[in-house]
N, CA, C and O atoms as a CHARMM CRD file, in Angstrom:
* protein
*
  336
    1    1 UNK  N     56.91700 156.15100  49.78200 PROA 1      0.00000
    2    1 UNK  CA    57.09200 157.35400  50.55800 PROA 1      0.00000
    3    1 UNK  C     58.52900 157.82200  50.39100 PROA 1      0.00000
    4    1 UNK  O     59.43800 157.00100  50.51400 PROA 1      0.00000
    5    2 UNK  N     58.76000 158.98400  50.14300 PROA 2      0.00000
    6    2 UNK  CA    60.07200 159.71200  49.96600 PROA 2      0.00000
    7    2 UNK  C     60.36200 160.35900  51.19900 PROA 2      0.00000
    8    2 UNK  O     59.53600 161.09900  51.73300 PROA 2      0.00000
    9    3 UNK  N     61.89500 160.04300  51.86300 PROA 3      0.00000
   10    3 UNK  CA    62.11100 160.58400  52.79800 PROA 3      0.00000
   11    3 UNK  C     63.49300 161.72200  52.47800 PROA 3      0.00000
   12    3 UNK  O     64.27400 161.45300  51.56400 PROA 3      0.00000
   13    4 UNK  N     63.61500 162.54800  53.03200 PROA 4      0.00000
   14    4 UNK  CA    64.87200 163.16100  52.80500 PROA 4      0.00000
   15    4 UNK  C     65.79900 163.61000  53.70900 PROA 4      0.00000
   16    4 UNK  O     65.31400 164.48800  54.42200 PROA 4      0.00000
   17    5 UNK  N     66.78200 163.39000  53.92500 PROA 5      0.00000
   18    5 UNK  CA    68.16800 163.21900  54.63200 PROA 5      0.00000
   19    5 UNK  C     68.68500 164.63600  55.06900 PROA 5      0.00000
   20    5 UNK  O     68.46500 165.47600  54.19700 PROA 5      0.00000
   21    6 UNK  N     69.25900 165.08300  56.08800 PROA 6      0.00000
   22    6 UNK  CA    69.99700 166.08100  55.99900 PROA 6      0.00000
   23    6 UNK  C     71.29600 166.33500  55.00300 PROA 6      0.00000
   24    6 UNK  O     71.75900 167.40500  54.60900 PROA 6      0.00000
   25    7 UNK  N     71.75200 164.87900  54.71500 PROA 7      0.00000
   26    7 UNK  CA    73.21400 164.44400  54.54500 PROA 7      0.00000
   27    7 UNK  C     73.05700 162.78700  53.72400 PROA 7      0.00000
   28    7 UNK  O     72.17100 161.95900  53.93900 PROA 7      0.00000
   29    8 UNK  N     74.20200 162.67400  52.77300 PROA 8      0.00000
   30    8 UNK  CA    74.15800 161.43400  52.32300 PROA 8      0.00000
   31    8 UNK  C     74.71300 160.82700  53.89600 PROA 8      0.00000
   32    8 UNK  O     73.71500 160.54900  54.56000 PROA 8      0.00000
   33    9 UNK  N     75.30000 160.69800  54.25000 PROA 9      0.00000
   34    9 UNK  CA    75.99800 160.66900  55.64900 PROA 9      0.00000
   35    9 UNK  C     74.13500 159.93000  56.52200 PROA 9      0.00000
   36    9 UNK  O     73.66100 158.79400  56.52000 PROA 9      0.00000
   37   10 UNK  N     73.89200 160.54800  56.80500 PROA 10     0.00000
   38   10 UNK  CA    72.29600 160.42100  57.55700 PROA 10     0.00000
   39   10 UNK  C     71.41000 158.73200  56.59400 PROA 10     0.00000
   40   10 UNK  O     70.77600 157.75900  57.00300 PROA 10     0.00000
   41   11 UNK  N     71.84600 159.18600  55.31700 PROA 11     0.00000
   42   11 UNK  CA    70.65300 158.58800  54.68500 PROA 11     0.00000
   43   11 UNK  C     71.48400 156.97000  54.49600 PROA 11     0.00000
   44   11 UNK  O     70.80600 155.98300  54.21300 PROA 11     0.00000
   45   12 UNK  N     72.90200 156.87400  54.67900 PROA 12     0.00000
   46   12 UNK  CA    73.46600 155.40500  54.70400 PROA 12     0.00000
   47   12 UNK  C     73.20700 154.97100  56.40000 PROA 12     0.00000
   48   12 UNK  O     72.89200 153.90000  56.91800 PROA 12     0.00000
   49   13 UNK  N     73.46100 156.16000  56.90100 PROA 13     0.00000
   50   13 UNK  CA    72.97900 155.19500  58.17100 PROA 13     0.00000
   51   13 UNK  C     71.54000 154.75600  58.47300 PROA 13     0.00000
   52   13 UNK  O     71.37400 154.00400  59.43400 PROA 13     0.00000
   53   14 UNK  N     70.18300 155.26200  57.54400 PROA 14     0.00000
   54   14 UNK  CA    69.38900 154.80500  57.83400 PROA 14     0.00000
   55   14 UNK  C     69.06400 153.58900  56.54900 PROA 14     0.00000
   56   14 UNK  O     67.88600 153.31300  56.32600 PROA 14     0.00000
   57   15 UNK  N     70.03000 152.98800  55.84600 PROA 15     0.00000
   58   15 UNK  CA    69.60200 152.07800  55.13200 PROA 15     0.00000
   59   15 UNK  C     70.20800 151.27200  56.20100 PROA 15     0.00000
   60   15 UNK  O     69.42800 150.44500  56.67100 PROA 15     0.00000
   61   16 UNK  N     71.68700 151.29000  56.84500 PROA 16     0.00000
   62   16 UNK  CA    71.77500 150.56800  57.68300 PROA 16     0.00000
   63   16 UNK  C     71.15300 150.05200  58.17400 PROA 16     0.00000
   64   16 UNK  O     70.83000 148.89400  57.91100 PROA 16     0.00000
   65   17 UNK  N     70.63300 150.92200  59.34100 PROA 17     0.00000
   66   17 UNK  CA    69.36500 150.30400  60.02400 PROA 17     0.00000
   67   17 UNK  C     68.04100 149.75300  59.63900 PROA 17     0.00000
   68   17 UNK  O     67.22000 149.30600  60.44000 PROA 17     0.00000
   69   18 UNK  N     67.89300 149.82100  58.32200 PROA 18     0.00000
   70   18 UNK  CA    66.64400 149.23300  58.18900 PROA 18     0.00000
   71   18 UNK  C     66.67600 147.58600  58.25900 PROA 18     0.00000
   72   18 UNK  O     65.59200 147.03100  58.44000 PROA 18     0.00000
   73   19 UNK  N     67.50800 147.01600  58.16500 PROA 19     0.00000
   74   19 UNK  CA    67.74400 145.48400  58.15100 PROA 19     0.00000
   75   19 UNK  C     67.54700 145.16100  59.94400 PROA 19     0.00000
   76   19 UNK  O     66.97800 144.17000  60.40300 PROA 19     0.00000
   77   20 UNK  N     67.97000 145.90500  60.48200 PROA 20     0.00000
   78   20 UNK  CA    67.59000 145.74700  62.37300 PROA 20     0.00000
   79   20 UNK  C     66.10500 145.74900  62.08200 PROA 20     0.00000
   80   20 UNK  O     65.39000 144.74900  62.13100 PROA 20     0.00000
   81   21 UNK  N     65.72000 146.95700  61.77900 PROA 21     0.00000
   82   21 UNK  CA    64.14500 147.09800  62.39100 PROA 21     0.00000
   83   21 UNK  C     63.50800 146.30300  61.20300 PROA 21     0.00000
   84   21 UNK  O     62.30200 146.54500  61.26400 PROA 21     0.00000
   85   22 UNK  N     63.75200 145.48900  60.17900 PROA 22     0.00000
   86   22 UNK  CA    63.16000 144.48100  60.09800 PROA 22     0.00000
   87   22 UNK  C     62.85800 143.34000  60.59000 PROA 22     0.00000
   88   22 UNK  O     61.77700 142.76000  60.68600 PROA 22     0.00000
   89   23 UNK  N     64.45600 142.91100  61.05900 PROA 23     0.00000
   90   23 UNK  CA    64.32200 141.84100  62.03600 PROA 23     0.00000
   91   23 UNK  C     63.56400 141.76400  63.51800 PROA 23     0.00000
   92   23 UNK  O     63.38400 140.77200  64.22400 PROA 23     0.00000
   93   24 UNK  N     63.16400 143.20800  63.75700 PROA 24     0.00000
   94   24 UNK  CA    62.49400 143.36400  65.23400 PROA 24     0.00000
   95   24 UNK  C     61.43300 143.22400  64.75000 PROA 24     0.00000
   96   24 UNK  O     60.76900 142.43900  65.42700 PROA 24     0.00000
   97   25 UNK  N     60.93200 143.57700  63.93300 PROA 25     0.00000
   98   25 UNK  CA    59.55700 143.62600  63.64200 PROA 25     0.00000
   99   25 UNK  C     58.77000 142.08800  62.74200 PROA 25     0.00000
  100   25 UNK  O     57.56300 141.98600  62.52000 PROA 25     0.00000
  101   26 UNK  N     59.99800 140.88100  62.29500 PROA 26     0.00000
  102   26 UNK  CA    59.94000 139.81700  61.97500 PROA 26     0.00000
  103   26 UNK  C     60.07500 138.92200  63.82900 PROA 26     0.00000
  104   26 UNK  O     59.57200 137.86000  64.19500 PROA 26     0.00000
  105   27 UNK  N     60.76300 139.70100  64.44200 PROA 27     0.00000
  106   27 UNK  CA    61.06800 138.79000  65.69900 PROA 27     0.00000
  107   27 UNK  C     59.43300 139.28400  66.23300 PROA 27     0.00000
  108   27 UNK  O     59.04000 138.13500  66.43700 PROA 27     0.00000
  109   28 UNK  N     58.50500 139.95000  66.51400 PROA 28     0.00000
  110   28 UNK  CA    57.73900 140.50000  66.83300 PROA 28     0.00000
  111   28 UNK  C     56.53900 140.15100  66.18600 PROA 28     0.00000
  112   28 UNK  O     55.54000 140.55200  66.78300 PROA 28     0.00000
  113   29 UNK  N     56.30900 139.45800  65.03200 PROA 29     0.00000
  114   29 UNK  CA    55.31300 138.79000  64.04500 PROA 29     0.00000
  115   29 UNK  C     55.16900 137.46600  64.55000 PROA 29     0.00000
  116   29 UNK  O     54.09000 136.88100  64.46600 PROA 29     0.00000
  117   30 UNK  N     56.19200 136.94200  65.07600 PROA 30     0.00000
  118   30 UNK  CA    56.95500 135.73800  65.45900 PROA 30     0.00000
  119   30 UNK  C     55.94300 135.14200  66.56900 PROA 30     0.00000
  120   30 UNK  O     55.24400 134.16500  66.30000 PROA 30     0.00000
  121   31 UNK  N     55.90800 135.65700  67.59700 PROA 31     0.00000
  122   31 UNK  CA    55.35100 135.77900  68.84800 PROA 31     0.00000
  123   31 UNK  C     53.74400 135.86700  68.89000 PROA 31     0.00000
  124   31 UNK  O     53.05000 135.64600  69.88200 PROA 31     0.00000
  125   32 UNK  N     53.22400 136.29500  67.39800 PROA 32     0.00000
  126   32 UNK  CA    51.80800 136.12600  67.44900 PROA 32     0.00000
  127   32 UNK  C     51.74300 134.56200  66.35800 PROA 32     0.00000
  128   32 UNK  O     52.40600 134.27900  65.36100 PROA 32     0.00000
  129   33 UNK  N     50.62900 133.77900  67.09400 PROA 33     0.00000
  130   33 UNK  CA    50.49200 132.29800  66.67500 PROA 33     0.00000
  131   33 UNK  C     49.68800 132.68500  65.05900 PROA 33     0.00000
  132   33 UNK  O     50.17600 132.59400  63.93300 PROA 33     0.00000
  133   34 UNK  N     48.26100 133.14600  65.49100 PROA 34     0.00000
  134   34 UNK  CA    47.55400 133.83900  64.16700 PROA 34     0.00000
  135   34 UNK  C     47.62500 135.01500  63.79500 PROA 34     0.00000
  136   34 UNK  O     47.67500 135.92700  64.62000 PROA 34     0.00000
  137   35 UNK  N     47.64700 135.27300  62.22400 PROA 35     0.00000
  138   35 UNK  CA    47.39300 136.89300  61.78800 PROA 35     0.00000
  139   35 UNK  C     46.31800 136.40000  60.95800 PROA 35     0.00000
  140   35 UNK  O     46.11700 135.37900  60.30000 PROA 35     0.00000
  141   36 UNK  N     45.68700 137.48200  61.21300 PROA 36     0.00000
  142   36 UNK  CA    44.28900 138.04300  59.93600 PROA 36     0.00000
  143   36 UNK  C     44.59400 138.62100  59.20100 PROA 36     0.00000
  144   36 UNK  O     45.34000 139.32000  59.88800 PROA 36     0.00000
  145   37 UNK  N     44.74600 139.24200  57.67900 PROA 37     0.00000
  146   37 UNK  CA    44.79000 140.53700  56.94400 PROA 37     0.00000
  147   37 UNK  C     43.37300 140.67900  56.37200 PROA 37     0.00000
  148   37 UNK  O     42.88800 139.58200  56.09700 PROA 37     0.00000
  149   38 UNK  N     42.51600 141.80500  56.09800 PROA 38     0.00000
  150   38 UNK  CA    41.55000 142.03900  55.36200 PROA 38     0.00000
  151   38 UNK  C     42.35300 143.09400  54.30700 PROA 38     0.00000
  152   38 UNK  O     43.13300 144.01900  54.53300 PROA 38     0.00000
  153   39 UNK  N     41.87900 142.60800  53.21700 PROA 39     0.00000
  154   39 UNK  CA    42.66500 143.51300  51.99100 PROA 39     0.00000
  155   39 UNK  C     41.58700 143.76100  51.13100 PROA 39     0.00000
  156   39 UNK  O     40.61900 143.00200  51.08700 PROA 39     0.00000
  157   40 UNK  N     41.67700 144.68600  50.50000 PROA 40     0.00000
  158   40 UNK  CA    40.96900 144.95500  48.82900 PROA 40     0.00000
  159   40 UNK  C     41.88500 146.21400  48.16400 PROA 40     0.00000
  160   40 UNK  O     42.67900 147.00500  48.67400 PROA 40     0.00000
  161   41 UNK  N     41.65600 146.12200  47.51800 PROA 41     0.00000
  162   41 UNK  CA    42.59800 146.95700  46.56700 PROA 41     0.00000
  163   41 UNK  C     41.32100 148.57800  46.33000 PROA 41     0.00000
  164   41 UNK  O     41.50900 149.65100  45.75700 PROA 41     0.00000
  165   42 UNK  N     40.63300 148.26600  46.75100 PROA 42     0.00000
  166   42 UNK  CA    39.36800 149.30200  46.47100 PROA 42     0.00000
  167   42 UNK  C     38.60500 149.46700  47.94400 PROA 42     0.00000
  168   42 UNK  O     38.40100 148.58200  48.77500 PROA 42     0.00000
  169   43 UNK  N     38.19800 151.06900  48.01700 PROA 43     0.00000
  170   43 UNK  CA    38.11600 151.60700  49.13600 PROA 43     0.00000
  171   43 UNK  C     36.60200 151.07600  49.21600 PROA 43     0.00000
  172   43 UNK  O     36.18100 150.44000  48.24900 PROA 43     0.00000
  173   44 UNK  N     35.73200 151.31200  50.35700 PROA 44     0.00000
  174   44 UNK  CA    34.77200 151.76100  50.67200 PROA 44     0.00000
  175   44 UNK  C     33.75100 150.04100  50.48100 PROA 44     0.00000
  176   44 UNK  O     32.56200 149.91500  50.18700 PROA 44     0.00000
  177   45 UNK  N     34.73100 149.00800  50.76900 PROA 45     0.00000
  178   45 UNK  CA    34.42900 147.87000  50.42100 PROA 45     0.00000
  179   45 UNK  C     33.99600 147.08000  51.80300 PROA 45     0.00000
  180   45 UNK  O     33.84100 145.87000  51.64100 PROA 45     0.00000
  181   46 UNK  N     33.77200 147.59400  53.17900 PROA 46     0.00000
  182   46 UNK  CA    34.05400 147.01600  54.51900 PROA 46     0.00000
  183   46 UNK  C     35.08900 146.80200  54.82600 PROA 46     0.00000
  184   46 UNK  O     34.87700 147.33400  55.91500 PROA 46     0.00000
  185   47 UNK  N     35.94100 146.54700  54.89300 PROA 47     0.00000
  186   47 UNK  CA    37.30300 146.03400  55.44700 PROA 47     0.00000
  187   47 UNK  C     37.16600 146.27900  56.76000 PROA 47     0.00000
  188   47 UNK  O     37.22200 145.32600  57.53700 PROA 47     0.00000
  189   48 UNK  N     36.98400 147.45900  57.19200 PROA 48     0.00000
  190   48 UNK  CA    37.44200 148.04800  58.69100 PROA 48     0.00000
  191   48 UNK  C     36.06500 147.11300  59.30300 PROA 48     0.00000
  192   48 UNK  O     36.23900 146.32500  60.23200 PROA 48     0.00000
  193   49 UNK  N     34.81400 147.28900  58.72000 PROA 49     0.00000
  194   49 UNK  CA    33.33500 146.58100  59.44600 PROA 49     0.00000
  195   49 UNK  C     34.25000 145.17100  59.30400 PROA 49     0.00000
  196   49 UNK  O     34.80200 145.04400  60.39700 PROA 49     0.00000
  197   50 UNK  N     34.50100 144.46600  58.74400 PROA 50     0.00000
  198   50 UNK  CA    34.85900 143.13900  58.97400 PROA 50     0.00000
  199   50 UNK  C     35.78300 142.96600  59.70000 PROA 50     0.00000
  200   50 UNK  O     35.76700 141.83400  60.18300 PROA 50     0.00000
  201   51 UNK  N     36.93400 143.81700  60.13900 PROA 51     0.00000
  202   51 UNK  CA    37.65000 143.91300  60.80100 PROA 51     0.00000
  203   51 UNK  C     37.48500 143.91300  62.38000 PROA 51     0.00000
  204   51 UNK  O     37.94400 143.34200  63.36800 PROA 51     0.00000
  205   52 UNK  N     36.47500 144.97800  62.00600 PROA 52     0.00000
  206   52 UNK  CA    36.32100 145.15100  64.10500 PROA 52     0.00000
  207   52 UNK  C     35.23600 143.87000  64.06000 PROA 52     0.00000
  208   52 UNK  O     35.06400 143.24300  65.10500 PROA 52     0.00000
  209   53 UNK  N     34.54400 143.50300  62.91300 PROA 53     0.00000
  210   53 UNK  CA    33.30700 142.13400  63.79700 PROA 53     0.00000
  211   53 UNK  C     34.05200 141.21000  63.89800 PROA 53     0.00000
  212   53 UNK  O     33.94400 140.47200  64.87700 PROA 53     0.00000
  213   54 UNK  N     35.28600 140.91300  62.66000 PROA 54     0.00000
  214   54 UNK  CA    36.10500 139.67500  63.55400 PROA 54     0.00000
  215   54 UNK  C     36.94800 139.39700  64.65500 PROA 54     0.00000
  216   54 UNK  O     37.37600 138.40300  65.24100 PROA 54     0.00000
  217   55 UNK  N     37.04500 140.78300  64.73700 PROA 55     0.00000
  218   55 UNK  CA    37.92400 141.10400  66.52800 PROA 55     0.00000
  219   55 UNK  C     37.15800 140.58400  67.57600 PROA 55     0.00000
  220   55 UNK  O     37.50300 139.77000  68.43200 PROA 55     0.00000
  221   56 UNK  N     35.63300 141.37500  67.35300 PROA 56     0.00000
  222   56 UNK  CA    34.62200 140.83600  68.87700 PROA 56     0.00000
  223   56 UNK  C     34.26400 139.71600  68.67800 PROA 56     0.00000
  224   56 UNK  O     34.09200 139.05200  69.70100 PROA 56     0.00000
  225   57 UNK  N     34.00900 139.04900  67.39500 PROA 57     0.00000
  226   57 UNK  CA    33.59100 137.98400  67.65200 PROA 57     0.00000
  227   57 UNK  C     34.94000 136.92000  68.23100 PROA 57     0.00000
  228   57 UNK  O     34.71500 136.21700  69.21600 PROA 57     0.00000
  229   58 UNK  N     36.30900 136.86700  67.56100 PROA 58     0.00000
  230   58 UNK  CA    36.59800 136.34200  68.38600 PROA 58     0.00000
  231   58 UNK  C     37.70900 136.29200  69.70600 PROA 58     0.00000
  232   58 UNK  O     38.64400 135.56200  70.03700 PROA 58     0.00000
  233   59 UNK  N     36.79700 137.93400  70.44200 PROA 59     0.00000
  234   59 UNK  CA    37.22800 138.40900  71.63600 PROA 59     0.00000
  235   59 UNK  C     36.17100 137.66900  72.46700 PROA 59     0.00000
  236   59 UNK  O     36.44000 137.17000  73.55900 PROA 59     0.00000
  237   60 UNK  N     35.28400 137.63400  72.05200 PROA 60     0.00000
  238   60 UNK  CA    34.01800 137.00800  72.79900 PROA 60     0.00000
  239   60 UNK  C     34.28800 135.73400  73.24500 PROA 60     0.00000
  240   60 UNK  O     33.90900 135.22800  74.30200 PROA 60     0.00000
  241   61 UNK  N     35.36200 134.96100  71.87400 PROA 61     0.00000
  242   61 UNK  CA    35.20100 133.63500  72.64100 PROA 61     0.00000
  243   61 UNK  C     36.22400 133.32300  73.32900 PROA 61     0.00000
  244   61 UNK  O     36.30100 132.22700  73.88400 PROA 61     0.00000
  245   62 UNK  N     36.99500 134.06500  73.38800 PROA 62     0.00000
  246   62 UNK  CA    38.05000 134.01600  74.55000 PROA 62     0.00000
  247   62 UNK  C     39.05300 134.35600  73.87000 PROA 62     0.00000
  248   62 UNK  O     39.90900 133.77700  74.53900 PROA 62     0.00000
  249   63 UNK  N     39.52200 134.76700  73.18900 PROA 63     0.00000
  250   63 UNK  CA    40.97700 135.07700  72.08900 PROA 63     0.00000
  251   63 UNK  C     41.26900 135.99900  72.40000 PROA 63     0.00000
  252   63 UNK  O     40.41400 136.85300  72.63600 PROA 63     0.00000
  253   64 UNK  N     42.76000 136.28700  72.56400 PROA 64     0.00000
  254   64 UNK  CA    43.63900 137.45300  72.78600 PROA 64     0.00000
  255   64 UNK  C     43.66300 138.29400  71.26100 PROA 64     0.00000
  256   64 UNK  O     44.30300 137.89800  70.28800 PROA 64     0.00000
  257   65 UNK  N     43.03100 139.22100  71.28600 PROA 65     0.00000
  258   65 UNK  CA    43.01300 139.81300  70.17300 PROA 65     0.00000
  259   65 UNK  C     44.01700 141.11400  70.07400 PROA 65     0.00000
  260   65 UNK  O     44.28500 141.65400  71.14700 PROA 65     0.00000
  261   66 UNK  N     44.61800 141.68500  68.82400 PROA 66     0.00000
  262   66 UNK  CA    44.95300 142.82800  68.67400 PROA 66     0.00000
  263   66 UNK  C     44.90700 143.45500  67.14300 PROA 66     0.00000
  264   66 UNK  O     45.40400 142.88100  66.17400 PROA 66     0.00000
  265   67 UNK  N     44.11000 144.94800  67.08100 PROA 67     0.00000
  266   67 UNK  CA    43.72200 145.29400  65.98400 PROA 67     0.00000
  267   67 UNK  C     44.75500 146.29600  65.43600 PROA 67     0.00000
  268   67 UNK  O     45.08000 147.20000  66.20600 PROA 67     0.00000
  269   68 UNK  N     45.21100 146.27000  64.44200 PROA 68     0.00000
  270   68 UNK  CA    46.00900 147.39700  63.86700 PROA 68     0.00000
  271   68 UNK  C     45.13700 147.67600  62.66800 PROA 68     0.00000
  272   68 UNK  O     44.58100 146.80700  61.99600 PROA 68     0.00000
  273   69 UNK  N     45.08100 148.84200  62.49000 PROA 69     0.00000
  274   69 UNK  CA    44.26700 149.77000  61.49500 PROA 69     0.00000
  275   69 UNK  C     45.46600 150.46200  60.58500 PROA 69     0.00000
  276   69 UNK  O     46.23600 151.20900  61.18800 PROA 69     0.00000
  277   70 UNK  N     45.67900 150.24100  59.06700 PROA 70     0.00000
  278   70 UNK  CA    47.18500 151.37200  58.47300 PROA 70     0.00000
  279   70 UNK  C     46.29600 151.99500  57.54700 PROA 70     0.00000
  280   70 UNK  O     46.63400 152.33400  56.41200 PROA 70     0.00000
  281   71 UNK  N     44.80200 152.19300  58.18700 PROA 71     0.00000
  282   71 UNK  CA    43.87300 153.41400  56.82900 PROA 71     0.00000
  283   71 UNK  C     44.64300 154.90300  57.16100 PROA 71     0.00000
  284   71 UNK  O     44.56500 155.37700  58.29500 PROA 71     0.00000
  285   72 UNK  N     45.30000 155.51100  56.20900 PROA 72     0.00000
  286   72 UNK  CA    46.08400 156.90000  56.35900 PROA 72     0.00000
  287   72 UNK  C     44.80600 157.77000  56.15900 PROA 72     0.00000
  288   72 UNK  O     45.17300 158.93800  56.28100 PROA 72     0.00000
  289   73 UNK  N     43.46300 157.72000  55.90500 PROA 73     0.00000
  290   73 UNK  CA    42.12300 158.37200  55.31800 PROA 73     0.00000
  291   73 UNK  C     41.98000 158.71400  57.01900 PROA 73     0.00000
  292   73 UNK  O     42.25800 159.81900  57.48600 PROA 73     0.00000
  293   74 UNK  N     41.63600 157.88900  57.60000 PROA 74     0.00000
  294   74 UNK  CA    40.76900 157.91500  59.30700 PROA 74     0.00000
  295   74 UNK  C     40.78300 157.05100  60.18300 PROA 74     0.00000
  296   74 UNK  O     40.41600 155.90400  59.92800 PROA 74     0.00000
  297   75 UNK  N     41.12800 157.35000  61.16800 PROA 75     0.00000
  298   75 UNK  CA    41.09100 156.47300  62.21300 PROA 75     0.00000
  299   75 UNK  C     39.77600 155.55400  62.47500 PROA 75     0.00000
  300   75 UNK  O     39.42500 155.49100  63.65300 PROA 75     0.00000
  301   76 UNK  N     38.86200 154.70000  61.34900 PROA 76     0.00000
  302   76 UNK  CA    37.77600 154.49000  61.77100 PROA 76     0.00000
  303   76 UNK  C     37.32100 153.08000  62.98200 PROA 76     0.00000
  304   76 UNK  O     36.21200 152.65700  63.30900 PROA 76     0.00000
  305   77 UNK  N     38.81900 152.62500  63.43600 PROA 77     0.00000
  306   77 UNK  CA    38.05600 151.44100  63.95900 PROA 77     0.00000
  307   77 UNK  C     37.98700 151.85700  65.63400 PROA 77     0.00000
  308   77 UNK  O     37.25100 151.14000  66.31100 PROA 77     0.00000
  309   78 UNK  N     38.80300 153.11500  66.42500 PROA 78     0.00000
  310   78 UNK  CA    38.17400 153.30400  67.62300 PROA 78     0.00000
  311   78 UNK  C     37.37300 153.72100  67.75800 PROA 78     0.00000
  312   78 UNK  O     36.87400 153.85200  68.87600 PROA 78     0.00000
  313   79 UNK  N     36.54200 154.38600  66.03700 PROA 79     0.00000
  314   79 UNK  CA    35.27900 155.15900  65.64200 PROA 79     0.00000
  315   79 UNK  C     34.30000 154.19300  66.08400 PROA 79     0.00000
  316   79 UNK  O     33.44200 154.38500  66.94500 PROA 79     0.00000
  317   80 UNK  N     34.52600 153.00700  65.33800 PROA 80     0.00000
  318   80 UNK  CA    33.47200 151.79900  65.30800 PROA 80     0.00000
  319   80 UNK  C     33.45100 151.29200  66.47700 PROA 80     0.00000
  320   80 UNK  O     32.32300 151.12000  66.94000 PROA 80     0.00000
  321   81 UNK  N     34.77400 150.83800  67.44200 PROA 81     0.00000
  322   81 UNK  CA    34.81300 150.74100  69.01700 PROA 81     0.00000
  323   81 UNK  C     34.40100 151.40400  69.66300 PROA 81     0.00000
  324   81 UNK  O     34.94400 151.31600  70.76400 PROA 81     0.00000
  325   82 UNK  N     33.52200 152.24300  69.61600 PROA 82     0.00000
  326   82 UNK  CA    33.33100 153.90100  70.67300 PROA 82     0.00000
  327   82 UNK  C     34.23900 154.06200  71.59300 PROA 82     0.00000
  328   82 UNK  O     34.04400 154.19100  72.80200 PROA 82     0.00000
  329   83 UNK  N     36.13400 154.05000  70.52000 PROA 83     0.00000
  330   83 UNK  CA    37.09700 154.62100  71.77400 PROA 83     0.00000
  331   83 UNK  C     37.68200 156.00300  71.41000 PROA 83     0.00000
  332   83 UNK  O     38.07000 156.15900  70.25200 PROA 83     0.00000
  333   84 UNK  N     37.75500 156.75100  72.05900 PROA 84     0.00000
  334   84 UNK  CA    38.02300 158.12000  71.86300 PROA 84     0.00000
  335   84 UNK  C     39.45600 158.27900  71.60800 PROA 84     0.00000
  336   84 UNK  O     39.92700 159.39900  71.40600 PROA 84     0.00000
């Protein structure tokens, strides 16, 4: 993704910061015991269906679950949750 700066001025201070908001977001990975990833390199393969059935299934058995979805196509997993 290409971003563009008002100012070289703007664009050193946001390389700056990118080493912070890595570390928040490494301190923040930290704090969850398990991660899941579902990956394929090719669309239209389930990912998101395997995604939300491994959430309920193991929301069902008592697991603190949390789903992040990064499809830029559609929001499909509050689709599949019936959440609006």
């Amino acid at each position: 993704m290409v971003q563009i700066h008002e100012s070289v001025d703007d664009a050193k201070k946001q390389i700056k910061t990118e080493p912070d908001q890595n570390a928040s977001v490494n301190a923040s990975l930290e704090k969850i015991k398990h991660k899941f990833l579902v990956m394929s390199g090719k669309g239209g393969v389930g990912k998101t269906s395997v995604s939300v059935n491994l959430a309920i299934a193991l929301a069902s058995k008592g697991f603190k679950i949390g789903l992040m979805d990064v499809d830029i196509h559609g929001p499909d997993i509050p689709r599949m949750l019936g959440l609006e």
